[in-house]
C-alpha positions as CSV (number, residue, x, y, z in Angstrom):
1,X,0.9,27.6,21.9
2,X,-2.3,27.1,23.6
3,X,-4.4,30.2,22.4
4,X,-1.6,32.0,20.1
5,X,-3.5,34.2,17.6
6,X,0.0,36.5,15.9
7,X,-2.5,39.6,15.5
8,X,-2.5,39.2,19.5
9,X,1.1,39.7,19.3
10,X,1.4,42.5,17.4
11,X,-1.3,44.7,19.2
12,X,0.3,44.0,22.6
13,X,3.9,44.7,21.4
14,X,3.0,47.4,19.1
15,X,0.4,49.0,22.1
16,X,2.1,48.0,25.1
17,X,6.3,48.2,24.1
18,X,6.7,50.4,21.1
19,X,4.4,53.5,22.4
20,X,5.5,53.0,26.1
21,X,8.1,56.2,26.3
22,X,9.5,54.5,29.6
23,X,10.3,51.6,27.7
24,X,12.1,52.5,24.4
25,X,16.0,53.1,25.5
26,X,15.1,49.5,28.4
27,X,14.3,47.8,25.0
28,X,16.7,48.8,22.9
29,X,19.8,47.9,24.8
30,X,18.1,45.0,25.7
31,X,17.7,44.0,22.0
32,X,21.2,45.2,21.5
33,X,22.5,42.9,24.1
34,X,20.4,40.2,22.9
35,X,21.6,40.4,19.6
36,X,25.4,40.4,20.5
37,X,25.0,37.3,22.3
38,X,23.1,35.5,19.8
39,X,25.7,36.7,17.2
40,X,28.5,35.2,19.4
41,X,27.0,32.4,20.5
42,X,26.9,31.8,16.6
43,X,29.8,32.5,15.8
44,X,30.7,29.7,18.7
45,X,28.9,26.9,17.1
46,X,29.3,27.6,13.3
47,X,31.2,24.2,13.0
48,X,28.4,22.2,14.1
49,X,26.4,20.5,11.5
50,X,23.0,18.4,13.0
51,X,20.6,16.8,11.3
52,X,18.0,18.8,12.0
53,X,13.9,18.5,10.7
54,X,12.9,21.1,7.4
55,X,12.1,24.2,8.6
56,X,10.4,27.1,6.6
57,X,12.0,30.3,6.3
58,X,12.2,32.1,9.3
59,X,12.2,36.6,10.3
60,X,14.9,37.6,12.9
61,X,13.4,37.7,16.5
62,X,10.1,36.3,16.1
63,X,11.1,33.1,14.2
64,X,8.1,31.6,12.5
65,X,5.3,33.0,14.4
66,X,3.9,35.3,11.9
67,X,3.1,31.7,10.2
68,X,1.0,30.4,12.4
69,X,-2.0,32.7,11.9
70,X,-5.2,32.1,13.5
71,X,-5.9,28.9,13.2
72,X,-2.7,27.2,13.9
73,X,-3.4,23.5,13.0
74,X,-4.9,24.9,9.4
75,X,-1.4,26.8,8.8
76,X,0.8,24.1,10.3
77,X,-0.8,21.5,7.8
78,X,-0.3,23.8,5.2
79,X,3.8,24.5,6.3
80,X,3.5,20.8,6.6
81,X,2.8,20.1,3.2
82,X,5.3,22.0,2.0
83,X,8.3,22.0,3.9
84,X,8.1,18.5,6.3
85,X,5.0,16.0,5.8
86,X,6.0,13.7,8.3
87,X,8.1,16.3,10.8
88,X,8.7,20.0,10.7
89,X,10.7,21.9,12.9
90,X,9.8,25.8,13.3
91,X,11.3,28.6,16.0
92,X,8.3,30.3,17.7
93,X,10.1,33.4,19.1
94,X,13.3,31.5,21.0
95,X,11.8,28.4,21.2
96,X,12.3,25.3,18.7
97,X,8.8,23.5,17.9
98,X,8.9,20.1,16.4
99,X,5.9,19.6,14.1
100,X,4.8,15.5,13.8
101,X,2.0,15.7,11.3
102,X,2.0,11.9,10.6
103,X,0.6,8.8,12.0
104,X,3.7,6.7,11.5
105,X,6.1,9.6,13.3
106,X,3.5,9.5,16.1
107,X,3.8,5.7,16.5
108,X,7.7,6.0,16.1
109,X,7.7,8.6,18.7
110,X,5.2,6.7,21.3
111,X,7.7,3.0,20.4
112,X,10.8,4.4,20.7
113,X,10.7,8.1,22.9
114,X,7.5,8.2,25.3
115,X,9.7,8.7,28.1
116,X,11.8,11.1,26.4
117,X,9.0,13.2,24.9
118,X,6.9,13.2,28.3
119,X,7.6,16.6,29.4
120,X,5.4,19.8,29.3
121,X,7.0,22.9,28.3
122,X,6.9,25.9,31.5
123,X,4.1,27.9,30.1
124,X,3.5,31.1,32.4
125,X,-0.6,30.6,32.6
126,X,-0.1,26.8,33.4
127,X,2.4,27.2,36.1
128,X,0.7,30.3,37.3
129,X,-2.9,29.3,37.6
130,X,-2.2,25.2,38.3
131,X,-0.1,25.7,41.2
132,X,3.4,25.5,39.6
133,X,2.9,21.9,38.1
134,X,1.3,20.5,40.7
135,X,-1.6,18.9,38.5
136,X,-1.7,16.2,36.4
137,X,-2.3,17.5,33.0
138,X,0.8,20.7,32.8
139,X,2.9,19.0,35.3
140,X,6.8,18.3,34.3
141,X,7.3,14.3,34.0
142,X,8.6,12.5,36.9
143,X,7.8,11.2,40.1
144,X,5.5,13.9,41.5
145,X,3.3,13.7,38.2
146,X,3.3,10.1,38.3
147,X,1.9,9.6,41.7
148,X,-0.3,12.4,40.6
149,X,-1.7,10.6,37.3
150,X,-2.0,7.5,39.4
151,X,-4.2,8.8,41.9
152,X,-6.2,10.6,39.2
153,X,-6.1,6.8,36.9
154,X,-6.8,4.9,40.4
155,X,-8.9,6.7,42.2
156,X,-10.8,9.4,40.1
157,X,-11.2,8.4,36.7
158,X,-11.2,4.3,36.6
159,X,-14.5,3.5,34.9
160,X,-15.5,1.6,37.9
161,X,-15.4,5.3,39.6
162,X,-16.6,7.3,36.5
163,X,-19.9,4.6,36.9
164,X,-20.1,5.7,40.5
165,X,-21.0,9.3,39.8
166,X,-24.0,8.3,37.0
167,X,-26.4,9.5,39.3
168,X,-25.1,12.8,39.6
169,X,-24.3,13.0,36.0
170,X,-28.2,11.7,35.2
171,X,-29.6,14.5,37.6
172,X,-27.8,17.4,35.5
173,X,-28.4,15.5,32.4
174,X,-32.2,15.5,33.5
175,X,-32.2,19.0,34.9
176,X,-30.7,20.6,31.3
177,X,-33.2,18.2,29.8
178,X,-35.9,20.2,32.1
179,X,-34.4,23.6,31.2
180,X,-35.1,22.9,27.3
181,X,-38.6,21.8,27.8
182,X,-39.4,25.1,29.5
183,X,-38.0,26.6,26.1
184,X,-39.8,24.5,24.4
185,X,-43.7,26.4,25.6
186,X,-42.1,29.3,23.9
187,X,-41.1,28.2,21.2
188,X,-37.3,29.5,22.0
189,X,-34.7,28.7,20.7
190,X,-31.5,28.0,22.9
191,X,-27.9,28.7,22.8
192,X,-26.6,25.2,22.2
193,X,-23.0,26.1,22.7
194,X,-24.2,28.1,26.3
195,X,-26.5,25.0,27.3
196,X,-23.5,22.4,26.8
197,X,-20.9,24.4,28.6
198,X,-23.4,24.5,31.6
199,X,-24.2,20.8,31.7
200,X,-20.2,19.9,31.3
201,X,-19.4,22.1,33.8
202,X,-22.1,21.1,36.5
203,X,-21.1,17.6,36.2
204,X,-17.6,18.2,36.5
205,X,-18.6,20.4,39.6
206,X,-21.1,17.9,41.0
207,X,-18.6,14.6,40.2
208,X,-15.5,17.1,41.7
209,X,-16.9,19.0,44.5
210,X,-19.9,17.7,45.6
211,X,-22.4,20.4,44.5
212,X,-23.0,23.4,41.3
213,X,-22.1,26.3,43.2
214,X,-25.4,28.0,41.7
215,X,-25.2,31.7,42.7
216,X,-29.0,33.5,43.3
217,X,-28.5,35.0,39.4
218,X,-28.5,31.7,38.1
219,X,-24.7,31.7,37.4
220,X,-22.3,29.3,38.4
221,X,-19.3,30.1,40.7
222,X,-17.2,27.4,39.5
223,X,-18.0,28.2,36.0
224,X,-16.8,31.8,36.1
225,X,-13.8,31.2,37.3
226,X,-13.7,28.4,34.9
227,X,-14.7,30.5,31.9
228,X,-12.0,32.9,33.4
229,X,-8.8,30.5,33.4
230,X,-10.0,29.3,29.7
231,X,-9.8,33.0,28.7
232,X,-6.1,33.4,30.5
233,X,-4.8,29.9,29.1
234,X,-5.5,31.5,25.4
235,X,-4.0,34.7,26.2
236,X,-0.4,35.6,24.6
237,X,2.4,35.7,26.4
238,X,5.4,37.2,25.9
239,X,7.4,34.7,28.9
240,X,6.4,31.4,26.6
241,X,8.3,32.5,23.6
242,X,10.7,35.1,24.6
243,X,12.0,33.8,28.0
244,X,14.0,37.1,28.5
245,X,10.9,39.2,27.6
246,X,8.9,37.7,30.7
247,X,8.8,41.0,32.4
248,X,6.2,42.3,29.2
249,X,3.6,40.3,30.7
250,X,3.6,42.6,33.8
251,X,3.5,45.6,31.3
252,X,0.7,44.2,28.9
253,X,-1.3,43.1,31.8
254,X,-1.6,39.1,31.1
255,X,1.3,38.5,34.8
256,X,-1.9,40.8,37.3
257,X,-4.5,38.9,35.6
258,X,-3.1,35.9,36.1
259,X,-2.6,36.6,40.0
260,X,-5.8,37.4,40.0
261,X,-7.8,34.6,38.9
262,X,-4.8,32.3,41.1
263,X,-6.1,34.1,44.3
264,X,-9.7,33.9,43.6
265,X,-9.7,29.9,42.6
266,X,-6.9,29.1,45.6
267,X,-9.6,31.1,48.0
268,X,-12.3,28.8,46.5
269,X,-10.7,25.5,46.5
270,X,-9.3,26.3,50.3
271,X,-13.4,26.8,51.2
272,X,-14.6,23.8,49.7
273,X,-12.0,21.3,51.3
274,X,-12.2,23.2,54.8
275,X,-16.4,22.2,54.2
276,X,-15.5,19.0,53.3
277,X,-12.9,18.2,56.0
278,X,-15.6,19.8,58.9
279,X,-18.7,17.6,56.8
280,X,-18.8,14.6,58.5
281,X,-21.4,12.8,55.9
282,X,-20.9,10.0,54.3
283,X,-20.2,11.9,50.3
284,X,-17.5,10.4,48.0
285,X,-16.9,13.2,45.3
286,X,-13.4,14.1,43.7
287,X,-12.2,15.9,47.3
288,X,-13.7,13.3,49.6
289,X,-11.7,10.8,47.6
290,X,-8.4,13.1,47.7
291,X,-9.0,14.2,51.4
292,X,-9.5,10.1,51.9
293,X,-5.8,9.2,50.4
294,X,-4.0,12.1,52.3
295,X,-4.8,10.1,54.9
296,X,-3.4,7.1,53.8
297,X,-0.1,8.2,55.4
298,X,1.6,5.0,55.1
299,X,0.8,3.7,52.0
300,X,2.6,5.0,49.3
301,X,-0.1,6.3,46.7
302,X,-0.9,9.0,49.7
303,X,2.5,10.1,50.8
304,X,3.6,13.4,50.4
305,X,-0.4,14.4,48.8
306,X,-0.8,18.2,50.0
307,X,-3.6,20.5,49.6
308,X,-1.4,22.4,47.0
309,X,-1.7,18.7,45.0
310,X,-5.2,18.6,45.8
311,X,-6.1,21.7,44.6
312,X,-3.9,21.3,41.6
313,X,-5.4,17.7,40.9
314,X,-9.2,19.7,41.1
315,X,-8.6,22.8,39.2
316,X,-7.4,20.6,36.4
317,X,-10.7,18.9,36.2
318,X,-12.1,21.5,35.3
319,X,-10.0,22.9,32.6
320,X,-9.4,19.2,31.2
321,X,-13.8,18.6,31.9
322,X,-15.6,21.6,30.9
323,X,-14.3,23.2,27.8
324,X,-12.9,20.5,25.8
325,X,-16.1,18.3,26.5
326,X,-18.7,21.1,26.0
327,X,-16.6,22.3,22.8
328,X,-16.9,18.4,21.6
329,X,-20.6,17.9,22.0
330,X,-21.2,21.4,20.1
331,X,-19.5,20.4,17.0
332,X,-21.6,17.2,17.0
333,X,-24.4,18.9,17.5
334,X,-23.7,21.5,14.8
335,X,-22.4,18.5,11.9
336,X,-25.9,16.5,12.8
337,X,-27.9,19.3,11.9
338,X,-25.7,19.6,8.4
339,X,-26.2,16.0,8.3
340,X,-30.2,15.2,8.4
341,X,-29.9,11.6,7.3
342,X,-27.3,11.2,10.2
343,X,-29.6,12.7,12.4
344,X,-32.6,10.8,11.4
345,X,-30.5,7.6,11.6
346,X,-29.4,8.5,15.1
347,X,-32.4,9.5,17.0
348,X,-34.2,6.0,15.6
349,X,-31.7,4.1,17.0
350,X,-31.7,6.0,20.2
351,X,-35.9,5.6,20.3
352,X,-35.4,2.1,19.6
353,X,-33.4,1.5,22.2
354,X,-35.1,3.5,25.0
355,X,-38.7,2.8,23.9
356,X,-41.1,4.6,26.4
357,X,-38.6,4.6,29.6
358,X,-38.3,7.6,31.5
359,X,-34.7,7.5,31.6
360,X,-32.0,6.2,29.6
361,X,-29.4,4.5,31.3
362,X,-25.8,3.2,31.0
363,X,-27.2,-0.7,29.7
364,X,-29.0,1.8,26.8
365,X,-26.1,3.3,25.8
366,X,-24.2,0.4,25.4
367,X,-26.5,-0.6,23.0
368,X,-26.3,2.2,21.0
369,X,-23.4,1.4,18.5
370,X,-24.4,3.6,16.0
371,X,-24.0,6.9,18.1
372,X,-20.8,5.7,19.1
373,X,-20.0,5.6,15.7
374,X,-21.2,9.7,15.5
375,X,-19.3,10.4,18.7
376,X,-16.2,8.8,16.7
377,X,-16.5,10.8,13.7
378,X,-17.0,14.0,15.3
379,X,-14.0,13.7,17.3
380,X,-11.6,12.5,14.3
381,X,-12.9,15.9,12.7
382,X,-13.2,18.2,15.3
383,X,-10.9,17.9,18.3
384,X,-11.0,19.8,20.7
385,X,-7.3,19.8,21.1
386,X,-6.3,19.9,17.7
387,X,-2.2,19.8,18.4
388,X,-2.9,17.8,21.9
389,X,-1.3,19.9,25.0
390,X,2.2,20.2,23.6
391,X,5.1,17.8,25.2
392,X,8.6,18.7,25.6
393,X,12.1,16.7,25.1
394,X,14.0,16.1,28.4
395,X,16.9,15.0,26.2
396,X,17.9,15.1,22.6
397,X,16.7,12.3,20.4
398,X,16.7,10.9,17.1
399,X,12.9,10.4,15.3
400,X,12.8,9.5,11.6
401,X,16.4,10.1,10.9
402,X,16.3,13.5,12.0
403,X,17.8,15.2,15.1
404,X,15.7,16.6,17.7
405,X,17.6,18.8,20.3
406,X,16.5,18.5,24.3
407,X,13.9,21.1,25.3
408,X,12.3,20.9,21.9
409,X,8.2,21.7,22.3
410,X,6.6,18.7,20.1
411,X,3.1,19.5,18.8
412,X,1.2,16.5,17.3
413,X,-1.0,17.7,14.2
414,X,-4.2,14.9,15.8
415,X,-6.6,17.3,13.1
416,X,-4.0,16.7,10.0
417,X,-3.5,13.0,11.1
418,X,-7.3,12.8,11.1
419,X,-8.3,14.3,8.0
420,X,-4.9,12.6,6.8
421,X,-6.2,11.3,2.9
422,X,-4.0,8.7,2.8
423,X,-5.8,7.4,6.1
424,X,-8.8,8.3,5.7
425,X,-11.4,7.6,3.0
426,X,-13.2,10.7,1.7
427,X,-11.5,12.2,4.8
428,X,-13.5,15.8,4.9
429,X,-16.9,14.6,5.2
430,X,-19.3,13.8,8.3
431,X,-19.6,9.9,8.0
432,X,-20.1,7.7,11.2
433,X,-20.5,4.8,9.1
434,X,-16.9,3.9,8.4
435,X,-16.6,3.0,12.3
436,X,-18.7,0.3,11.7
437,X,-17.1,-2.9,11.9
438,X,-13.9,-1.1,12.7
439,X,-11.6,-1.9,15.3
440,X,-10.4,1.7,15.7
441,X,-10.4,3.3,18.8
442,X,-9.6,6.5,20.7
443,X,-7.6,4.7,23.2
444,X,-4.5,5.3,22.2
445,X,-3.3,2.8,20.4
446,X,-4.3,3.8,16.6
447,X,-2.2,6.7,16.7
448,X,-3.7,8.0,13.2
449,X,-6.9,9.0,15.4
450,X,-5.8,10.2,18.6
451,X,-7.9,12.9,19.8
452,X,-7.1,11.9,23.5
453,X,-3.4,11.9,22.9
454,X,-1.3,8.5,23.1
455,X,1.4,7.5,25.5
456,X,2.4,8.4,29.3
457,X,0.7,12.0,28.5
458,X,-2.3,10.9,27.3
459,X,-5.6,12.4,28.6
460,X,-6.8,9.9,31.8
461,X,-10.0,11.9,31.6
462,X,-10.8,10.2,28.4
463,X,-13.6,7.5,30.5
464,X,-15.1,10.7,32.0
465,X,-15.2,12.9,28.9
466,X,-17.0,10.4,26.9
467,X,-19.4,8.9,29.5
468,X,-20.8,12.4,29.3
469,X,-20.7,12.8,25.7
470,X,-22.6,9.6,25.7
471,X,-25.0,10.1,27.9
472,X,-25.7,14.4,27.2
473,X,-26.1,13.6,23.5
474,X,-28.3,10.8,24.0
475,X,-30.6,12.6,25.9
476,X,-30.7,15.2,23.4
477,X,-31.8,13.4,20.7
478,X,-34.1,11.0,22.6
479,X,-36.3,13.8,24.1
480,X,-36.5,16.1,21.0
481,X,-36.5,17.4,17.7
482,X,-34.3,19.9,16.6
483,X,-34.3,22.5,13.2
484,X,-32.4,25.6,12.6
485,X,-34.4,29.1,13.0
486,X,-35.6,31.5,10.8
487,X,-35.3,29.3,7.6
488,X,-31.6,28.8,7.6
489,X,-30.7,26.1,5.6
490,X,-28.3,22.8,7.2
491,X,-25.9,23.4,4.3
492,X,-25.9,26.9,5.1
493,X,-24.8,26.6,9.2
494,X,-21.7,28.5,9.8
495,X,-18.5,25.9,10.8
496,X,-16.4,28.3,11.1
497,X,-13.5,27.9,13.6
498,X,-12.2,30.3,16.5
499,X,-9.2,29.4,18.4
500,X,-8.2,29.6,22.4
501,X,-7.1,26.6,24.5
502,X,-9.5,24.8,22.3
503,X,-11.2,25.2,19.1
504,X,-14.8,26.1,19.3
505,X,-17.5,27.3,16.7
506,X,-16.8,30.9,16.5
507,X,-20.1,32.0,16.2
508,X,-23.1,31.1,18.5
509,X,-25.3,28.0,17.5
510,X,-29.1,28.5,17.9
511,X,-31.6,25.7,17.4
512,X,-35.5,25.1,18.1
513,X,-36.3,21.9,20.1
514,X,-39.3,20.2,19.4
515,X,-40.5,18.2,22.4
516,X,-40.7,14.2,20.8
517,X,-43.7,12.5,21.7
518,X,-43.0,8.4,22.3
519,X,-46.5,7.8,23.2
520,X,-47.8,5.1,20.8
């Protein structure tokens, strides 16, 4: 349910099925079969009585997906409330969807079903564009994945490793850092949302593949095809809730695109480890590192690694790198400028800290407790993966008395648990202060903030992501001043959300930076 928006649905089947005169008599025997099967499978199982989770009221076909609207997490709360506060069940299309919208479900699901609940459902852009589950973050649970994860966990993202790449991540920091200043003469403002989403994704590129890719225009390679996955992973499809309606996606469009933007990042990938293997210097980036365990042919965290796993293990850096932690950064941008006296707070502490340095390193940071604190906050109310990347039973279970049949999709509800009331003191307002003196983390383990996921599937990126977040932010509010244009009041900044893989500000962020003088 990645990037469902239900008017998507409509349009597609309304353009693409019910005005497509080749299509009309295909679709109604189809739906006449369909129908006669469902009725007798019915019939067949009228005598069983489960268990199962509340469930609203469902239409014939679709199930509950003309409930989900455009922000799903916003309408699933709402369902929540009414119909299941601590589970939910729902039928989007032909597929059952259990709902967990409570901490203490999420901890009885981690305790007592991690294993259980570990799969990923076979979405069609996942599969198509990840190399068939051959990545870490989509891939079904079991052996392959695990050998996956652990090379990713061992070898890529261990925070010894993620402290090996700070000086590629402080050359992009200081080049965006350059790029404002020039903006700065002007008086321009800049895109923030388009300067954050560069900066992610040319230290993912760096850290991954050695180098930006920086085409003569000034764009990035990696980044468009990037950009172009993000766009696909969002796009509906009619394979992920109507298994027997797979062949649509050929006839809206989504199955070509898809092949598309495979063949352009497998072509891509292929160059840059053919340069790598025929580079004899000394580098260690993501595929020097990868290309270096292949080789370990006889001991067991390299057997069986292919390029297909290679390329699988790259592309997802990217989609697990750029968007989520450009999207994160943007909304904390976006809620300090709402928040003055947050801001003002922030940038002393930051000043304090750095004093007159030209740089601002990692022993900086970790002095910085207070911006920690805003990173926190802005993550418990904006994730950027505000139902997680959906898991899938591999078996039926039973989870708070209820019955929860195999191949169920589970969605956690991390934005409901995180603006939970019951949780969470005055739980819709910007206030970094109540992570002071806290013990609660995003690690995992308080599982009524858990904007990384918990569990076997939770995000191994997580060191990465917020290293950057750390250190991009930092930098931001240590080497200037920022106000909104034209007048516009912080109370009056647009928050509104758009939806896709992630959710983002819908509509673009401006600001003017004012270079800060730390000259005595």
């Amino acid at each position: 349910m990645g990037g469902l928006l239900l008017p998507q649905f409509f349009n597609v089947l309304w353009r693409e099925v019910f005005f497509h005169p080749l299509l009309v008599s295909v679709s109604f025997s189809a739906s006449f079969v369909s129908l006669l099967f469902l009725f007798i499978c019915r019939i067949g199982s009228s005598g069983v009585k489960l268990n199962l989770p509340p469930s609203p009221p469902r239409l014939p076909l679709i199930g509950n997906l003309h409930q989900l609207g455009s922000l799903p997490h916003r309408s699933l709360r709402a369902l929540a409330h009414k119909y299941g506060p601590d589970l939910m069940l729902l039928y989007l299309g032909q597929v059952p969807a259990l709902v967990v919208s409570s901490a203490g479900m999420v901890r009885e699901m981690v305790k007592n079903h991690d294993i259980a609940i570990s799969n990923r459902p076979r979405n069609i852009a996942p599969s198509a564009i990840l190399y068939d589950g051959n990545d870490v973050g989509f891939a079904p649970y079991g052996e392959h994945w695990k050998q996956a994860r652990k090379i990713s966990v061992v070898e890529l993202l261990s925070v010894k490793r993620v402290q090996e790449f700070q000086r590629m991540r402080d050359e992009e920091v200081t080049a965006m850092v350059d790029r404002i200043q020039s903006a700065c003469v002007n008086r321009s403002t800049i895109n923030i949302g388009e300067t954050l989403i560069a900066v992610a994704n040319n230290i993912v590129s760096r850290c991954a593949l050695g180098k930006t890719f920086m085409e003569a225009d000034g764009r990035s390679r990696m980044g468009e095809l990037t950009r172009e996955m993000m766009v696909l992973f969002g796009a509906f499809s009619f394979g992920d809730f109507f298994p027997g309606l797979k062949w649509m996606d050929v006839v809206s469009g989504l199955s070509g695109r898809l092949k598309t933007t495979s063949r352009k990042m497998d072509e891509f990938l292929d160059q840059v480890i053919e340069e790598h293997k025929a580079n004899s210097v000394e580098k260690k980036d993501f595929v020097d590192i990868l290309l270096q365990v292949q080789n370990q042919k006889d001991e067991k965290l390299g057997s069986g690694l292919t390029q297909q796993d290679i390329k699988g293990i790259l592309a997802d850096m990217f989609v697990a790198g750029t968007d989520t932690t450009s999207t994160v950064m943007e909304w904390l941008m976006a809620e300090l400028v709402r928040n003055p006296e947050v801001m003002k707070k922030a940038q002393e502490e930051v000043r304090r800290v750095v004093g007159k340095k030209s740089n601002i390193d990692v022993e900086d940071i970790n002095q910085m407790g207070y911006l920690k604190c805003v990173i926190k906050e802005s993550l418990r109310l904006h994730p950027s993966l505000p139902l997680l990347v959906p898991r899938q039973t591999s078996e039926s279970i039973q989870l708070g008395g209820f019955h929860i049949p195999a191949e169920t999709t589970v969605f956690v509800n991390a934005w409901a648990i995180q603006r939970d009331p019951t949780l969470w003191d005055r739980p819709e307002e910007f206030i970094p202060e109540r992570f002071e003196n806290s013990d609660i983390d995003f690690k995992g383990q308080d599982f009524q903030f858990s904007p990384f996921g918990t569990g076997r599937r939770g995000c191994p990126g997580m060191t990465f992501g917020i290293t950057v977040n750390e250190s991009v932010i930092a930098n931001l509010l240590y080497w200037f001043d920022w106000k909104l244009p034209g007048g516009v009041l912080a109370k009056d900044l647009d928050m509104t959300e758009a939806h896709s893989l992630t959710v983002f500000k819908k509509l673009p962020f401006h600001l003017l930076p004012i270079p800060y003088n730390c000259s005595p």
